[in-house]
N, C-alpha and C positions, 0 to 999 in steps of 0.2 A: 796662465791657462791651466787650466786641469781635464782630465778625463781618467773616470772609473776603470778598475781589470773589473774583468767579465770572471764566471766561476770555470772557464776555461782557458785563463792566464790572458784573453785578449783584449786591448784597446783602440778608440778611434785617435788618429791623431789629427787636432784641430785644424780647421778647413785654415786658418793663417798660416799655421805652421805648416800644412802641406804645399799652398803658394808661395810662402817663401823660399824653400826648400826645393822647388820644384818637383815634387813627387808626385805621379802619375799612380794611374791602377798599373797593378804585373809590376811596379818595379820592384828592387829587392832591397834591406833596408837591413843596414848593419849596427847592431846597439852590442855596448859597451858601457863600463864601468868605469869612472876615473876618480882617483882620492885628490882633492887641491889639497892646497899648503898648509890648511887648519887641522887635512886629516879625515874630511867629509867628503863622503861617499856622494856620486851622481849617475844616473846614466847619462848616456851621449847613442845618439841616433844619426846615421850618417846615409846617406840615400845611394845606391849604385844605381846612377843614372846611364843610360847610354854615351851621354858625356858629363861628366862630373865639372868639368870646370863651367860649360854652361847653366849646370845649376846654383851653382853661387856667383853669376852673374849678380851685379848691383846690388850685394851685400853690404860689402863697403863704403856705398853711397848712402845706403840706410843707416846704417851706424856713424857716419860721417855726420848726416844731417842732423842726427839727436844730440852729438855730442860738439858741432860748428861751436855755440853760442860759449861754451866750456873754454872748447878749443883758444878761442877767439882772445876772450879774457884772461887767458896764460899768457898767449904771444902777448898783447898789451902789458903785460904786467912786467915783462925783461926789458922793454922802453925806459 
């Protein structure tokens, strides 16, 4: 997903990635910098929600489900 900066450094951030995320209007949203192991620069956006751990409720389950059929065919494969 993508979205433009504005000529006053601002962007929307996409309505998935706000339901995901659980982010509300008023909340307060902390972005950051991080270099992975090639050395490539990212942001990272982390949401202060009134409770943090409910907002990455069923995270897990998301990335669980995309990755089941992967999963699945490794354990088969130590048989």
């Amino acid at each position: 997903m993508k979205s433009q900066m504005s000529k006053q450094y601002q962007t929307t951030i996409p309505s998935k990635i706000r339901k995901q995320l659980g982010v509300k209007p008023g909340n307060r949203l902390t972005w950051g910098v991080v270099k992975d192991a090639l050395g490539v620069e990212y942001a990272t956006l982390t949401p202060e929600t009134n409770n943090t751990l409910k907002s990455l409720k069923g995270i897990s389950e998301k990335m669980y489900k995309k990755s089941k059929g992967y999963l699945d065919s490794e354990r088969n494969s130590w048989n």
